[in-house]
C-alpha positions in Angstrom: 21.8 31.4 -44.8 21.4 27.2 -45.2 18.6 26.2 -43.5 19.1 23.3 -40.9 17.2 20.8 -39.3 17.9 18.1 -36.8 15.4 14.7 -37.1 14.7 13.7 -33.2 11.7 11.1 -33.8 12.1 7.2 -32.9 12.3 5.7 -36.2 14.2 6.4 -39.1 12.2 7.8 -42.1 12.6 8.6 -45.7 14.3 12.1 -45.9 11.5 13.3 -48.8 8.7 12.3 -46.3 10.1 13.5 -43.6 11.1 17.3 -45.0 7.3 17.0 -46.3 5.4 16.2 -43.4 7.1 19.0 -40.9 6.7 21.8 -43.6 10.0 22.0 -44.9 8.6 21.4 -48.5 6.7 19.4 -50.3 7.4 16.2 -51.2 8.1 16.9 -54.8 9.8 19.6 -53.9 12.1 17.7 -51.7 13.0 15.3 -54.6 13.8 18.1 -56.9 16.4 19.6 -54.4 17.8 16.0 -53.5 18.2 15.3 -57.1 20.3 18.9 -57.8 22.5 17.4 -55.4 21.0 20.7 -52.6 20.7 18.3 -49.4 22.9 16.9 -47.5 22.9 15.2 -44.0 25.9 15.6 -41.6 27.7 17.2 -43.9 27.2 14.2 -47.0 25.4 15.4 -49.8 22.3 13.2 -50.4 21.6 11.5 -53.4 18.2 9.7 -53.3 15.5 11.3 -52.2 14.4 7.7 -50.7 17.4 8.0 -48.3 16.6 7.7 -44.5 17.5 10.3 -42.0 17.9 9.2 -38.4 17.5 10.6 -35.1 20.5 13.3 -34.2 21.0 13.6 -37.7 21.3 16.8 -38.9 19.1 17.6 -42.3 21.2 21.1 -44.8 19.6 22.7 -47.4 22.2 25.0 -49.2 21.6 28.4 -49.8 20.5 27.7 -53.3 17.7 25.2 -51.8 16.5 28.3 -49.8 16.7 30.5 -52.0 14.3 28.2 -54.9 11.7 27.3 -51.5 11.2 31.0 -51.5 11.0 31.9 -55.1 6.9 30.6 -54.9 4.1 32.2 -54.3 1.4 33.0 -51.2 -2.3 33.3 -51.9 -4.9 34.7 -49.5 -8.1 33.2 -50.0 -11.7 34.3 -48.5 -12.8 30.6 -48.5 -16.8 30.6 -49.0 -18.5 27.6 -47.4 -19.1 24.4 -49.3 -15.5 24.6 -51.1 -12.6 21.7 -49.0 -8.9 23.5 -48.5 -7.0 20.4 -50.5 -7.2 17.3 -52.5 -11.0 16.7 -52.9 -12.6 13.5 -52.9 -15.3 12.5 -55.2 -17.7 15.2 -55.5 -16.3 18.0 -53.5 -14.7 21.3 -54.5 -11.3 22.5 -54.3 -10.7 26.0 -53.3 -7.9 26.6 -55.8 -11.3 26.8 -58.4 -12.0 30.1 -57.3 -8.3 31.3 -58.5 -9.6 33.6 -61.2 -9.2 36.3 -62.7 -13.1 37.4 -62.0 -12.1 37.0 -58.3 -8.9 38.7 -58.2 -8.2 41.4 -56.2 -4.8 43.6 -57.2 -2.4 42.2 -59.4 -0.5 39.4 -60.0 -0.9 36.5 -62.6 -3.7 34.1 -62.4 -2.4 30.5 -61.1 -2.2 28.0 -63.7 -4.5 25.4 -63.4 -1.9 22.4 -62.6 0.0 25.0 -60.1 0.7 23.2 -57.3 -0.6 25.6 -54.6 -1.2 23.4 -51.1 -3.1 25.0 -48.4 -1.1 26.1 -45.3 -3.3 25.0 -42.8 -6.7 23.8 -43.4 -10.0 25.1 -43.4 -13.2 22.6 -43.2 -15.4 22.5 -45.8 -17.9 23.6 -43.6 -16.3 26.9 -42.6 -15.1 29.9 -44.1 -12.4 32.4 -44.2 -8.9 33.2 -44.5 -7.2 29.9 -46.4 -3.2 30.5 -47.6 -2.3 28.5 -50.6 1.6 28.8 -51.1 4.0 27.3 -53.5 6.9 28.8 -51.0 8.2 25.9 -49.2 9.9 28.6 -46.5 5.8 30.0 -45.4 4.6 26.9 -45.1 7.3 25.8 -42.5 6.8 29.0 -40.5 3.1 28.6 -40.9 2.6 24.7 -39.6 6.4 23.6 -38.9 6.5 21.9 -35.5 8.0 25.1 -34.4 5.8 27.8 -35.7 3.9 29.3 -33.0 1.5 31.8 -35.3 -1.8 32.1 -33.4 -5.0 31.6 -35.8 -8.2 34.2 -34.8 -11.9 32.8 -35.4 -15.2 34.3 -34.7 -17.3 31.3 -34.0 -21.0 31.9 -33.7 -22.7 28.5 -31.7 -26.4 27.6 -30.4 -26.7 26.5 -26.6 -25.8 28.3 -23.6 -23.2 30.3 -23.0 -21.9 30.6 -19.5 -18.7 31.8 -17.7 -17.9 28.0 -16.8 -18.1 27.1 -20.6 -15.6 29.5 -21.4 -13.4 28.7 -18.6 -12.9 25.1 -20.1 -12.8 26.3 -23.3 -10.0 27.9 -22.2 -8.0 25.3 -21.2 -8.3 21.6 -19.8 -9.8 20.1 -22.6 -8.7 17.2 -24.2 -8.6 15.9 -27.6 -7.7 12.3 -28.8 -6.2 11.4 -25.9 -3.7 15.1 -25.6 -4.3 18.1 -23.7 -4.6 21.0 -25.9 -3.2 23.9 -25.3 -4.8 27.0 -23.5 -7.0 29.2 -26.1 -7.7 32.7 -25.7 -11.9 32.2 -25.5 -13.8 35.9 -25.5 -17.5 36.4 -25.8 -18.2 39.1 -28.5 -21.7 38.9 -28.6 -24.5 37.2 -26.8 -23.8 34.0 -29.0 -20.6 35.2 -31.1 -17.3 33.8 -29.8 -13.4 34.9 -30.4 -11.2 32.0 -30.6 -7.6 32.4 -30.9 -4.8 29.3 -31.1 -1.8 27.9 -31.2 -2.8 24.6 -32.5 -5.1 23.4 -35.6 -6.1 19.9 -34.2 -8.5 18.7 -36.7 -12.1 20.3 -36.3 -10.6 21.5 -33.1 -12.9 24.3 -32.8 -16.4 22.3 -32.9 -15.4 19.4 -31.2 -14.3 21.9 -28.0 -17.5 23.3 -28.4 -19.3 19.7 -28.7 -17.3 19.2 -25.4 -19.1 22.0 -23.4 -22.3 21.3 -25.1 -22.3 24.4 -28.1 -23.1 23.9 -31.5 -20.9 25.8 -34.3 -23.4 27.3 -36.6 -20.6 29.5 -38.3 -17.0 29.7 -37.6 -14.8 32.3 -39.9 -10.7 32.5 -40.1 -10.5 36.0 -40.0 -6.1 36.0 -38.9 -3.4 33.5 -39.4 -0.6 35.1 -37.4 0.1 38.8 -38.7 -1.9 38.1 -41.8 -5.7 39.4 -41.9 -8.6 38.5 -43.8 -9.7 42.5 -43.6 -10.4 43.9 -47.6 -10.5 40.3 -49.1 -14.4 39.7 -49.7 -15.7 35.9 -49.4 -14.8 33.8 -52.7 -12.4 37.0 -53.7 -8.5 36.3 -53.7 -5.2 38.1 -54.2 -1.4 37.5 -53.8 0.8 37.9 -50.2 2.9 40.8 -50.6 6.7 40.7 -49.8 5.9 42.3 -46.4 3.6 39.9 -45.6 6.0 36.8 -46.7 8.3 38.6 -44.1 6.3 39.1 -41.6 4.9 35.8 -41.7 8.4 35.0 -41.5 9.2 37.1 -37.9 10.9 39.5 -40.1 8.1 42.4 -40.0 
């Protein structure tokens, strides 16, 4: 079934940007299906990926486009501390070094080193846990399109206080760069250990809500991101989604 999508923001924008920034695909990925001549907007089969799409205007990938977005693969990845989830600047890490064949779990072919494997999702440097890398254009859009509403699950362990008010603003009212976020399911776990679940992945969300309520993150580990679980992956171990997985990720369980 084509896959369809209708642009409602203010401004045009360049069709390969746009199907990259809301998860469709990546931007390279994007060109390549413009180019084979597999997009089209209202019905008019795009030619150049540099072509702008407007608001009301209805964005078709063919069935072929689909079906090559899908053809990639998922990755779960127990993300040690100290690695970053993409691009690296000077200096830093990038998780995709730990894509070995010492750390594999099950089978499946080692990545090869210029895969291009983005992370769905990030995971700070300073945290750790459950990171998906995917080549599948069709996860990533159900795992950070503007419509995807996978909860993530964190066990957060913070210094300070912990009291019944906290959690109640943790829970919701809290606002972050100027936007109310939306309500988090906040649990205490243990006498500093908190369970975290949302809908959202504002950027360092997690410690700067806890900042707000005067905590301080000492650990915070991605142990779900919607039906997928960290559970048998051990930290810095990975191994590839299975086809259940992809569908369930996909509301197709």
């Amino acid at each position: 079934m084509a896959f369809t999508r209708t642009y409602d923001g203010d401004e045009p924008i360049r069709l390969n940007k746009w199907m990259g920034q809301t998860g469709v695909c990546s931007r390279r990925e994007a060109d390549a299906l413009i180019a084979r001549g597999l997009v089209s907007i209202d019905g008019a089969v795009v030619t150049d990926a540099g072509r702008k799409i407007e608001r009301g205007q209805t964005l078709v990938l063919s069935d072929a486009a689909t079906e090559d977005l899908a053809s990639g693969v998922t990755i779960l990845l127990h993300k040690p501390v100290g690695y970053v989830s993409g691009q690296p600047e000077p200096g830093k890490v990038p998780a995709v070094r730990l894509l070995t064949e010492a750390n594999r779990l099950g089978e499946g072919a080692v990545p090869a080193k210029d895969a291009s494997l983005p992370p769905i999702g990030r995971l700070d440097e300073d945290s750790r846990g459950l990171l998906l890398l995917s080549s599948d254009g069709v996860v990533a859009k159900a795992v950070i399109g503007p419509e995807s509403d996978l909860d993530k699950e964190y066990l957060v362990r913070v210094a300070g206080e912990v009291t019944e008010k906290k959690l109640t603003m943790l829970r919701h009212g809290l606002m972050l760069d100027g936007r109310v976020l939306k309500h988090a399911r906040v649990t205490r776990v243990e006498p500093q250990k908190l369970r975290f679940i949302l809908r959202e992945g504002r950027n360092r969300q997690i410690r700067r809500m806890c900042e707000m309520v005067d905590l301080e993150v000492v650990d915070l580990l991605r142990i779900r991101i919607g039906p997928i679980r960290l559970d048998g992956v051990p930290e810095g171990k990975w191994r590839m989604a299975t086809a259940q997985e992809r569908a369930a990720l996909l509301g197709n369980p």
